[in-house]
N, C-alpha and C positions, 0 to 999 in steps of 0.2 A: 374547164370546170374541174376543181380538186374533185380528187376520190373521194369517197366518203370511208370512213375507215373501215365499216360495216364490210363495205366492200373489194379489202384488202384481201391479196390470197391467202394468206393466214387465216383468218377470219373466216374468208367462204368454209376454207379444208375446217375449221373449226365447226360451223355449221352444220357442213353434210355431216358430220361423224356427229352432233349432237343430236341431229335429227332419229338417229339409228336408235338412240339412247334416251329417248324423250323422258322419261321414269326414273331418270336416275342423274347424279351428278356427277359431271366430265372432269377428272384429274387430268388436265391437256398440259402435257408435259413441253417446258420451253425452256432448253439449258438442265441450271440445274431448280429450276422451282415447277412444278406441278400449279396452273395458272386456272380459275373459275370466272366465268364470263358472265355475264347478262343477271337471271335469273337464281342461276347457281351461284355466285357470286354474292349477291344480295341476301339471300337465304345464306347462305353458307358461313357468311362473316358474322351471324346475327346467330348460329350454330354452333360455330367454331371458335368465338371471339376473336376474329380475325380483324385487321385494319380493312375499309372497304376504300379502295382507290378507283381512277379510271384508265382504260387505254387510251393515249391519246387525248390529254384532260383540255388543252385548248380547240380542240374540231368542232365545229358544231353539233357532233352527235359521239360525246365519248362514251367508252361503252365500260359499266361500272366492272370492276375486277379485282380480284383479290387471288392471294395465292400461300402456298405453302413450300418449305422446302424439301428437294425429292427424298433427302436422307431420312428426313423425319415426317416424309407422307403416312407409314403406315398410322400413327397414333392417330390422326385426322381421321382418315378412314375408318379405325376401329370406333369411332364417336359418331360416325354418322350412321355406320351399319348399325349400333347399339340403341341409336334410336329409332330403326326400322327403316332406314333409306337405304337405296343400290347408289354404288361408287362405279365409274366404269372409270378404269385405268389407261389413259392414253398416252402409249411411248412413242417416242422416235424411233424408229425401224429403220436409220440409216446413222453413219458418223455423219455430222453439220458440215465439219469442215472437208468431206469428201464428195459433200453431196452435190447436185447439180440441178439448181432452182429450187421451186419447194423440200425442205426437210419430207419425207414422207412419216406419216404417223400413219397409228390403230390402235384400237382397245386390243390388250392382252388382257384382259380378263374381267369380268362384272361380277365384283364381290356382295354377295345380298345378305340377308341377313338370316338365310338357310345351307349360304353354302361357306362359311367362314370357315376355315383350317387352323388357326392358330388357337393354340391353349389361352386362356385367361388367367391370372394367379387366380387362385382356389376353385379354379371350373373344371380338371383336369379328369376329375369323375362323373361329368356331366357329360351327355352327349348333345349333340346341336343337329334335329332330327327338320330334316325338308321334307313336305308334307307333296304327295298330289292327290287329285281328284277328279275321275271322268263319271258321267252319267249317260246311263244309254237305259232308257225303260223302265224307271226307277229304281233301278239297279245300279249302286254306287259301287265305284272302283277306286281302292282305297290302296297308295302305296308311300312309303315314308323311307327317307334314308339320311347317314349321317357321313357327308364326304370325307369328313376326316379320317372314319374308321374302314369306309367302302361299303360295312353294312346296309344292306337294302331286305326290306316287309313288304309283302301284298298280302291284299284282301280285298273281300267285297262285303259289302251290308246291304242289305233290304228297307234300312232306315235311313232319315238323314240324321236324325238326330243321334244316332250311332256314330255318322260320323262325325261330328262335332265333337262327342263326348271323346272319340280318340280322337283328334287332335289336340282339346286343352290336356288328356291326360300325358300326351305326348313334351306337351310345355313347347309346340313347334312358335316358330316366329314366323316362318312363311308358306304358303301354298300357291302350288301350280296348279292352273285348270286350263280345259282347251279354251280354243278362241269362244264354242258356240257353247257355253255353258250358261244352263238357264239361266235368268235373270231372276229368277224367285230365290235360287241357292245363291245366287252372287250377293245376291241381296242380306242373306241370312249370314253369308262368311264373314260381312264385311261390319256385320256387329261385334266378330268376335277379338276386333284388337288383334288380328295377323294379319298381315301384307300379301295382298293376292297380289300374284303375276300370273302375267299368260304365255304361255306356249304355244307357238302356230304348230299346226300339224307337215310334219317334212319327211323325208325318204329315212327309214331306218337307219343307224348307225352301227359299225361291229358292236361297237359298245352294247347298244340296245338288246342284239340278238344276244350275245353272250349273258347278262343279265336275266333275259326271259327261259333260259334253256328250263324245260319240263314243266310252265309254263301254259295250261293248255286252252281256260277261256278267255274270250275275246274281251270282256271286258276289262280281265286285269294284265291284259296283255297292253291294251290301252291303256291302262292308267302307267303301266313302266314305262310306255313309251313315250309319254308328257316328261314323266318323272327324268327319263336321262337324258333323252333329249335336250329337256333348260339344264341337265349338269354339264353337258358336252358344251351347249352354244354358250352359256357363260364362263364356263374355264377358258374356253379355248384351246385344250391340249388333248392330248388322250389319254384314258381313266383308266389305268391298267390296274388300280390296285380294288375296282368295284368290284363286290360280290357276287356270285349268284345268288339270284332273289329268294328268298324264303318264302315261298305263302304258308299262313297262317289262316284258322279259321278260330274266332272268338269261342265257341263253346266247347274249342280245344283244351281251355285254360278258365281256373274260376272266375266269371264273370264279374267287375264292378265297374261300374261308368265313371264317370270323371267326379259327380258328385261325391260317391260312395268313398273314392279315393281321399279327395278333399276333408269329408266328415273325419274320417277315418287318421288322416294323417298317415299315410304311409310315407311319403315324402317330403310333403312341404307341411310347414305348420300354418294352420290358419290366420293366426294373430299377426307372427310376422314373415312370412310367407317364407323362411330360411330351411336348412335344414337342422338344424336345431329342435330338438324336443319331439321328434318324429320315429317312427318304427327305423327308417334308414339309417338316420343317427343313432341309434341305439345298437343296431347287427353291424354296423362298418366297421370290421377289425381285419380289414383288407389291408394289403402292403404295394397294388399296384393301382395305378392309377386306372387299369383296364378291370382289373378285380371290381374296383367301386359303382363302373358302368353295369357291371354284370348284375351285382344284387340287386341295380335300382333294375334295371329288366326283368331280372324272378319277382319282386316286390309288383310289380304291373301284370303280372301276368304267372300267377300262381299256376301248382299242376293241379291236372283231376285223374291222373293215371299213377294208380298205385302203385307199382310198382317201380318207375321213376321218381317219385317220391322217395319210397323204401329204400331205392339205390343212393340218393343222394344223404339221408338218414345212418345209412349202412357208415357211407364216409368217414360222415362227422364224428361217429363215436371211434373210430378206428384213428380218429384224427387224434381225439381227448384221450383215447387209450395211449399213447404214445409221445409225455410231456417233452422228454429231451429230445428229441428228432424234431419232433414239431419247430422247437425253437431253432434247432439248425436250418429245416425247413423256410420259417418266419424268415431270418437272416438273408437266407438265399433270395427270395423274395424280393426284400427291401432294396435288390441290388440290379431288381430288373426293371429296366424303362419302359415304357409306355408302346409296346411292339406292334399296335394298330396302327396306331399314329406314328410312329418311324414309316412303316409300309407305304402309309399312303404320304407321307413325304417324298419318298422316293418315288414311286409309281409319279407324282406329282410337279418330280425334277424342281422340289425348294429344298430336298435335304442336303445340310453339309457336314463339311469333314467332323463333326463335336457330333451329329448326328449319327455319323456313322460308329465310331466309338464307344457310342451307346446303344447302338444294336451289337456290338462284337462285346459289350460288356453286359450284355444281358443273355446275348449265346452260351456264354462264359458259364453261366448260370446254371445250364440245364443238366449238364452233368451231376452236378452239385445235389436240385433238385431231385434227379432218378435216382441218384444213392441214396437220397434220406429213403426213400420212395420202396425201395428195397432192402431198406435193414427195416422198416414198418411190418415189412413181410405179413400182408393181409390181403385176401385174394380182391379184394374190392382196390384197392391202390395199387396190386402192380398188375391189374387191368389197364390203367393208363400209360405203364412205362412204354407199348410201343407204341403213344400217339407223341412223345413228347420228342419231336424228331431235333437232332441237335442243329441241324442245315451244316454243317460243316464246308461246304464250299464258298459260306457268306463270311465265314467266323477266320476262314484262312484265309479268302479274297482280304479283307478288311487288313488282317493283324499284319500283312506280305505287302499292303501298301499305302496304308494310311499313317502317318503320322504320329504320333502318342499324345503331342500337344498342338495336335491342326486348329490352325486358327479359324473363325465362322467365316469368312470370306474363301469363297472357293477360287477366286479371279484374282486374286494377288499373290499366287504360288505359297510355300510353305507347307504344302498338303501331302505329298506324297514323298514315299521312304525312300532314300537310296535302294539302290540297287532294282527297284522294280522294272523302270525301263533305261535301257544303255543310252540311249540319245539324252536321256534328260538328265545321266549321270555325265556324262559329254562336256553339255551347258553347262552344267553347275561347276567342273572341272577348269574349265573358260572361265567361268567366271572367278571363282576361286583363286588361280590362277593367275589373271590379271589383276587381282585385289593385292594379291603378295608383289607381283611386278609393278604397284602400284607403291608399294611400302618401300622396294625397296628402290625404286627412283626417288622417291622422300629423302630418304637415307642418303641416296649419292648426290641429290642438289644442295644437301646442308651440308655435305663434307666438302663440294667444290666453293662454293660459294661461301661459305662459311657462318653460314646465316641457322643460329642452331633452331629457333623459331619458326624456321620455315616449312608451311607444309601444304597438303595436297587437299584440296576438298571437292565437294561435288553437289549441285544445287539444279534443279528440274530444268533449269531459264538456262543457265551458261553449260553444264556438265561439270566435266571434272578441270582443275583450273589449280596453279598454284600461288601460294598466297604470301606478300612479304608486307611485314609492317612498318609506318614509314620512315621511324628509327633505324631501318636496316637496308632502306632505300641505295645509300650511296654504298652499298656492298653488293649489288647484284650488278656482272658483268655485263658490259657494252652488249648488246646485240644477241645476247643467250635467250631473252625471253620477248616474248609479242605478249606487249599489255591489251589485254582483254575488259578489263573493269575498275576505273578508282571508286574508292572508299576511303571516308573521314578516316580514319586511320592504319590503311594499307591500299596495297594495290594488287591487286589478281593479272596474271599471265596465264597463257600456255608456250604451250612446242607444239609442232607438227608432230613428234613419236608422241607422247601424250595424246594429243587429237585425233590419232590414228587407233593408240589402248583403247581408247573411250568408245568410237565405235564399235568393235569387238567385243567390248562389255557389255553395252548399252544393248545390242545385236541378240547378244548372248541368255541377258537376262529377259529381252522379249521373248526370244522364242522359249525361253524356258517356262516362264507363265504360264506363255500358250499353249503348250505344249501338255504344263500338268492341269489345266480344267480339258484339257481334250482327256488326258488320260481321268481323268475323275468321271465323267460323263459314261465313261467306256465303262469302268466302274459301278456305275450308279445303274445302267443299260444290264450290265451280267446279275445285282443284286435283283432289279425287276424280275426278272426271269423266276425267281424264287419267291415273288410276293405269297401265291396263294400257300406254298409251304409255312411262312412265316404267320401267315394272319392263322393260320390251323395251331397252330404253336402257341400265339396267343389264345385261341378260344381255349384250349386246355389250361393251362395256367391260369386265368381268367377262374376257372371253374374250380382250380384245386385252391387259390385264391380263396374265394367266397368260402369255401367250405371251412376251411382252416378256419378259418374269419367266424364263421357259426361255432367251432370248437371252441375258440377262446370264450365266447360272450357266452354258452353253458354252463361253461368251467365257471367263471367270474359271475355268473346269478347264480349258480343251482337251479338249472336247467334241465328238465327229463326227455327225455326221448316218445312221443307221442305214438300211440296205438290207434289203427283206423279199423272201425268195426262198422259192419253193416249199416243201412239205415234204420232198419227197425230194432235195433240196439239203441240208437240214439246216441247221445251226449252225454258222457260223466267225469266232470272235470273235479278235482278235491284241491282246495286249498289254491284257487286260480290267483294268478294276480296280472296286474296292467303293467305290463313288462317297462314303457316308459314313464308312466309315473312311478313306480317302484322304482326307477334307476334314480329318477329325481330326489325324491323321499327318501330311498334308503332303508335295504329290506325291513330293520327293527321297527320302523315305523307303519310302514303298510297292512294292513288290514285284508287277509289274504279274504276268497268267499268259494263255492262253489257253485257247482253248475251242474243237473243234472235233469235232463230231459228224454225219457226212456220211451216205450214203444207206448206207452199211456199216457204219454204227452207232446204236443203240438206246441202248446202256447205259453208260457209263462207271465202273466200279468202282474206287475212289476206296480205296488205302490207303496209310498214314503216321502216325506219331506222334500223339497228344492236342496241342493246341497248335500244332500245326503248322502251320494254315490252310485244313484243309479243309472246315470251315461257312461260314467266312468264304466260301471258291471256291462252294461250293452257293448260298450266297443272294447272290452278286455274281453269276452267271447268272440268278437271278431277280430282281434289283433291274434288271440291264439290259434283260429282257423286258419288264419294269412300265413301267419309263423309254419303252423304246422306242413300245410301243404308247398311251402317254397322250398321245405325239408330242413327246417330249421331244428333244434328242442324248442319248447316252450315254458312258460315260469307256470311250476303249478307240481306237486306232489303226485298225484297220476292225472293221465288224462287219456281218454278213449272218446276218440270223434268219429265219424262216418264223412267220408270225402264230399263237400259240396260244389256244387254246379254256382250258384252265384250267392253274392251276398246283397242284399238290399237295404238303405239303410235311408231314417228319417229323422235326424238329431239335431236340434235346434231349429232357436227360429229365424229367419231371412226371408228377404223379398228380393224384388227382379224388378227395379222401379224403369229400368230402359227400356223391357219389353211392356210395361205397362198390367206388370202383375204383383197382387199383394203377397205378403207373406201367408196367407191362411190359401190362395191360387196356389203359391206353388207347393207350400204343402201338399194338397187335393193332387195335382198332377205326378210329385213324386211319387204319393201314394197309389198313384191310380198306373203308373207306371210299373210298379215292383209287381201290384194286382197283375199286371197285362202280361206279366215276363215270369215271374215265379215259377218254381216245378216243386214236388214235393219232397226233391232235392236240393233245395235253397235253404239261406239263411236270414230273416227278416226280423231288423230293428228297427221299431215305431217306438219314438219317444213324442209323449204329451201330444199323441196328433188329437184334432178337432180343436185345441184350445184357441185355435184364431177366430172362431165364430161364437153367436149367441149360444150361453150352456145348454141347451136341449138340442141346439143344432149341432153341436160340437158331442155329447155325447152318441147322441142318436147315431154320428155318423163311425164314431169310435167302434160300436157294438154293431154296425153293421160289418163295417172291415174284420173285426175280429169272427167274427159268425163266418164269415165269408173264407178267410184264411184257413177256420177251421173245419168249417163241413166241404169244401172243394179243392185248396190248393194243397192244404196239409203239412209246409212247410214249418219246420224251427221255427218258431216266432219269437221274438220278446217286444213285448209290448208294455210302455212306462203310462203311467196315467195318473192325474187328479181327480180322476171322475171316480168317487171309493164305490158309489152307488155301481158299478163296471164290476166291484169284485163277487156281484150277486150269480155271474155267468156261471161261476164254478160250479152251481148246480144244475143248468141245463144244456153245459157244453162238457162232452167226457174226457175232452184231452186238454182242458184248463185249468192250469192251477193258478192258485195266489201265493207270490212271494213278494216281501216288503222289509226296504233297507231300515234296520231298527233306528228310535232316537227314544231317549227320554229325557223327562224334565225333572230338576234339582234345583229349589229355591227361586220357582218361576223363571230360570235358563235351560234354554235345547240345549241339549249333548247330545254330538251325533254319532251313532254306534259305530259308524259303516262296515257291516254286518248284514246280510241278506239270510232273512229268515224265513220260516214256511209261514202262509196266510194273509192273510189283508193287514193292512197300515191301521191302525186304529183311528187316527186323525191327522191331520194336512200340513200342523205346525206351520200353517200361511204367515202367521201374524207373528211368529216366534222369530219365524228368517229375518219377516221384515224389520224387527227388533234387532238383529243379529247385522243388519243393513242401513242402521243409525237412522230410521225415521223419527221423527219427532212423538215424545214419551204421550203430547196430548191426544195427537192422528190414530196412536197406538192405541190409545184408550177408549176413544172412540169404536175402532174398528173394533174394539174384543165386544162390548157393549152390543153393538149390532149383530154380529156373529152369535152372541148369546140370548139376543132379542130374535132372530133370524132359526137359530136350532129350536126356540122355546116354543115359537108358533107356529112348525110346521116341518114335517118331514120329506127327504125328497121320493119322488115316484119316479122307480128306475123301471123304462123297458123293459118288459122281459120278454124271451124271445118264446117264439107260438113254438106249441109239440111237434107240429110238424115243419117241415124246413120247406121254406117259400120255394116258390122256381122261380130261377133266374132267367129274365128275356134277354137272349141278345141277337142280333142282326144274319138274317139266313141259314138258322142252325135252332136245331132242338134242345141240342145240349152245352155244355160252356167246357173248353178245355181251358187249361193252364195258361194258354197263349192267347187266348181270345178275349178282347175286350169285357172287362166285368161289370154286369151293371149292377151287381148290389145295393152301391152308394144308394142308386136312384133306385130301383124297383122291389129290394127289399120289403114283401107284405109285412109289415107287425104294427100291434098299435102303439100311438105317436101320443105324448101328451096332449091334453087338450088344448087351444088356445086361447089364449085371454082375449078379452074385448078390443084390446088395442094389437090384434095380432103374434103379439111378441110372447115367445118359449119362455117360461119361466121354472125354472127350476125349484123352487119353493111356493109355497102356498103366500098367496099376501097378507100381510100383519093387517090386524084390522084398523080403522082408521082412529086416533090417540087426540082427544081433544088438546089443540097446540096451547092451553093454557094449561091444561094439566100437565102435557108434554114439555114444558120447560121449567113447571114446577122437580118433576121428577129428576129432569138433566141437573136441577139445583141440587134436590136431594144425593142427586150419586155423586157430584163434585165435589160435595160440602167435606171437609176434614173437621169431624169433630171435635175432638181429645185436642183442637186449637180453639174451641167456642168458650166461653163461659155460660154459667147457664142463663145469665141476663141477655148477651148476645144468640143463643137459642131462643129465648121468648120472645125478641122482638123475628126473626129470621119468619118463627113461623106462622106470627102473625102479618104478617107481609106475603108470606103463602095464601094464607088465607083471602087476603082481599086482594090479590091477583088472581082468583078461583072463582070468586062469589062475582067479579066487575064479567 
């Protein structure tokens, strides 16, 4: 009975190794093409656009397959990891032709789409953060790292939804969890569009310990040890260039969740998810590719420690004080590579001879930089001259043995300098050597023979061989040469002295290869040794970077230096402006405003027109808190903030239609969120909240939030609203004011100020916008009609809130602290408008009811264009009124 091909050893050894890999697709290396079988195969060509073939296409069971070439595997793999799959890479681990029976294979590595190392064009500021996760008690162990750079974070949360929000703010693609991780959390991770893998639990690795050092509880000692563990078992090598782990605790840094960020734009733009149009785009006046990762890390994770703040503030102006150094500086800068990612290149044994080059030319640098550094002569900058260590044993190793123009191939010699090592200067001598013994037997077979054409060549199949063409045939002597080759128009020879050079060359040049990747390796082994020197060289740099980078974009807005003064001082900002709509527009056009909220005020309630500029005002007070505290300047003529703990924010409207909640749901929850988490050191923007429900339900619940903010949590507030009847509070809340972005009207057109002034909005300019939003001139005329049929008969009845301040219930406790669930929304005592017959909150009093005959007399009357009737045409009009009234 034939085999079945399934059952060829090929195929089984194909099998066991897929089985290890079941998650991922097998690059099963055969020759020179990287071959996909079965499953992977079928997917992969409908992936890849690949041809989809069989093995074996006449058996009775061929098995489909497709494949790629090994030279040009990586691009395949970068297309499969970019859509969220593991690639496992399976080489041959033996030469074919020395082997004996099966070739043996294995995966050398499982590239996922957390652990990828190569740069992307334009990603080179971006970092590619692998996420884990353990849970022990409802206590999350939270730890993230980026392989390329070695950087590694821990922490823990009390929340899950803490940890979600860093993860999306992370932008990770994958997370690790143990094997026993609930099913309620797996459940939840696996809505969020990132690729869970798992990690079995197995014996510590050095890595692991080195990583955990100071380190102390158990749960985030677990989560690093998911975390290295999957970096160890998918590289497969060891991690020399991983950091010690950082922990971090969240109310280290000012607080905002992934929403806040998003709202916010610190990094990505909503619209189109780029960097483009964002606070990050706007401060990147970085010149390293390590500098641009850093801002977006201060951008995520603002200070609340003033005097690190102050220090990094301190820089900046010392940086702006000092234009022409700077630009020496800048210069220097732009000449240094990417010192993360060389480190872990090496550490990683992919970097080559062009890599190395680029670490000794970025060495090169630092010199350069500590001079600027020190003619700056400012005690805050030559504070860092003694961290900017020059490594001089990496920068002489390299320039003593690398090449100037090494080519990226480390295994085809060309790499290393004369004179480095005597054996390799030997070979090359040999070689050399017999290349001229080569010319000059050329030389003496054309003078004996006479053949002036004749010459020496050398080709992989034959060697070295020489060559007569067949016009010159009957000149080469009886018996001188042993034909080796005919060809259409010549014939190839050797000699035994010739086939005897060739060996000694050929000898000569292998061992020379070999020889200089043995020496490179040795090389690459002694630069290891200096990694964590090098990645410290980078964090400095990184840091002097960014700063510089804050110096320019001052200088180029007019940019002040921000003051932080107590909390009971408050906020006073003069002449603020939206730093990236300003860059947009273009300062002569912006409309600068201020902002001032002093120890007699909590809340500013914010009304005016749509369009007006009132988000825009909300998140240009949080874009200058963010600015301020990453120790930025910010755009605005003075400004005095008080350091906050978090910012909370509620701008715009969206739903969650996957978790099966409305947009007016998750308003209530982010709201009820910022309530849960606030201190009276926070910063809190509600823009238009309650507008998703019926208007009595939707005010009601506006003035209970704001009551609530204001007699308990006490934080900064700004609050936007259409509810004018809301700017009544002014009187029986002592820390609220009314400010309202100006507009007025000219020849029945909105003109919109954007200007924020003191007091209430006079009116809503609803129907003005929607004019301004091309509805139709009749809908418009309609709707003013009503509006003025709607103001004439009835005025609204705003809550007002009782003398005394309700009590709040909430769950095992007398009193409500900051952090403790709020139940205002609901338990808030005051009275509630009455309700109508049919249930339903009505915000105006009902029109009384218009008999529909009179009622479309009078629609007649208000559409009629007079000054086009005649008065013959008026007589008859309104006698046809008439007995439409009297029937």
């Amino acid at each position: 009975m034939p085999q079945k091909t399934q059952d060829t050893p090929m195929m089984k050894q194909y099998q066991a190794i897929k089985d290890q890999y079941p998650d991922a697709f097998l690059f099963y290396r055969i020759g020179d093409f990287y071959e996909l079988f079965y499953d992977d195969a079928i997917k992969g060509s409908q992936l890849l656009e690949l041809t989809l073939t069989a093995r074996n296409k006449s058996a009775d069971d061929p098995i489909p397959m497709c494949g790629v070439p090994h030279h040009a595997a990586q691009n395949y793999v970068d297309i499969l990891v970019d859509k969220g799959y593991k690639v496992a890479i399976c080489e041959q681990m033996e030469d074919p032709r020395k082997a004996v029976g099966m070739v043996k294979r294995a995966v050398i590595q499982l590239v996922t789409p957390g652990t990828v190392m190569e740069d992307k064009p334009g990603q080179a500021k971006e970092n590619n953060y692998l996420t884990a996760l353990y849970v022990d008690q409802q206590q999350f162990g939270f730890a993230y790292a980026d392989l390329a750079t070695g950087e590694i974070f821990v922490t823990q949360f009390s929340e899950f939804e803490a940890v979600t929000s860093e993860m999306l703010s992370l932008q990770t693609k994958e997370v690790v969890v143990p094997e026993d991780l609930p099913q309620q959390y797996r459940q939840q991770l696996d809505q969020l569009d990132i690729l869970v893998s798992v990690q079995a639990d197995q014996k510590p690795t050095a890595e692991v310990s080195f990583v955990s050092q100071g380190i102390d509880e158990p749960i985030t000692r677990a989560v690093l040890k998911t975390l290295v563990l999957y970096l160890v078992s998918t590289q497969k090598r060891a991690l020399a260039h991983l950091q010690v782990a950082v922990q971090y605790e969240a109310d280290q840094f000012l607080r905002m969740d992934h929403q806040v960020k998003e709202t916010l734009e610190l990094t990505r733009s909503m619209r189109t998810g780029e960097r483009q149009g964002t606070l990050l785009w706007l401060l990147d006046k970085t010149k390293t590719a390590m500098g641009g990762r850093l801002l977006k890390q201060w951008l995520d994770r603002p200070l609340i420690t003033r005097r690190e703040i102050e220090a990094r503030q301190t820089r900046v102006a010392d940086f702006m004080a000092h234009f022409f150094e700077r630009s020496t500086l800048q210069e220097a800068l732009t000449k240094v590579y990417d010192l993360e990612r060389l480190a872990g290149r090496v550490a990683f044994g992919s970097v080559n001879g062009r890599d190395l080059l680029q670490l000794k030319g970025s060495l090169a640098q630092v010199p350069v930089i500590k001079n600027v550094l020190q003619q700056m002569d400012t005690k805050s900058l030559r504070a860092l001259l003694p961290e900017l260590d020059e490594v001089p044993e990496v920068y002489d190793l390299i320039d003593r043995a690398i090449m100037d123009d090494a080519p990226i191939s480390v295994t085809d010699g060309g790499v290393i300098k004369a004179g480095y090592n005597e054996q390799l200067d030997q070979y090359r001598d040999a070689m050399n050597n017999s290349k001229q013994w080569i010319l000059n037997l050329e030389a003496q077979e054309r003078k004996i023979t006479g053949i002036h054409n004749l010459k020496i060549g050398f080709n992989k199949v034959f060697g070295y061989y020489i060559e007569v063409t067949n016009s010159n045939l009957k000149l080469v002597p009886k018996d001188r040469f042993e034909r080796k080759q005919t060809l259409t128009n010549a014939e190839r020879y050797i000699t035994p002295e010739l086939k005897e050079k060739e060996q000694l060359i050929l000898e000569a040049q292998e061992k020379s290869t070999a020889l200089e990747y043995e020496l490179f390796t040795e090389i690459r082994e002694k630069i290891k040794q200096q990694i964590q020197r090098l990645q410290h060289l980078a964090a400095i740099i990184s840091e002097i970077d960014v700063l510089q980078g804050f110096s320019v974009i001052a200088e180029e807005q007019h940019y002040i230096q921000p003051k932080f003064v107590s909390h009971q001082k408050g906020i006073h900002i003069e002449n603020g402006r939206h730093p990236v709509v300003e860059k947009v527009l273009g300062p002569q056009q912006y409309i600068a405003n201020d902002v001032t909220m002093d120890q007699t005020t909590d809340v500013l309630l914010i009304t005016g027109p749509n369009m007006s500029g009132k988000s825009t005002y909300m998140r240009q007070l949080a874009l200058t808190v963010v600015m301020a505290q990453i120790g930025s300047f910010v755009p605005a003529d003075t400004c005095e903030l008080p350091i906050f703990d978090q910012i909370f924010t509620r701008i715009g409207a969206g739903d969650d239609l996957i978790s099966g909640k409305s947009t007016f749901m998750v308003e209530m929850i982010e709201a009820n969120y910022a309530l849960a988490h606030a201190s009276n050191r926070s910063l809190v923007l509600f823009d238009e909240l309650g507008r998703g429900t019926a208007t009595y339900d939707g005010m009601a619940l506006a003035q209970a939030i704001i009551e609530y903010i204001h007699d308990h949590i006490h934080a900064k507030t700004l609050f936007s609203t259409h509810y004018h009847e809301l700017t009544q509070l002014s009187d029986t809340l002592a820390k609220l004011k009314n400010i309202h972005v100006g507009a007025t009207e000219e020849n029945g057109k909105l003109i919109f100020m954007h200007k924020v002034l003191p007091g209430p909005a006079d009116k809503s300019y609803g129907i003005h916008v929607a004019k301004l939003a091309g509805l139709p001139d009749s809908l418009l005329k309609r709707a003013d009609g009503i509006l003025q049929h709607l103001e004439a008969g009835s005025k609204a009845n705003t809550p007002s809130k009782p003398a005394a301040t309700p009590k709040i219930k909430t769950p095992n406790s007398t009193s409500q602290t900051p952090r403790e669930q709020p139940a205002a929304i609901q338990e808030t005592q005051q009275p509630l408008p009455e309700v109508e017959p049919d249930g339903q909150l009505s915000l105006f009093k009902e029109p009384e009811v218009v008999d529909s005959k009179a009622e479309k007399v009078l629609r007649a009357i208000h559409e009629l264009d007079l000054m086009s009737q005649t008065p013959m045409d008026t007589m008859n009009l309104i006698y046809k009124w008439q007995r439409q009234l009297k029937k």
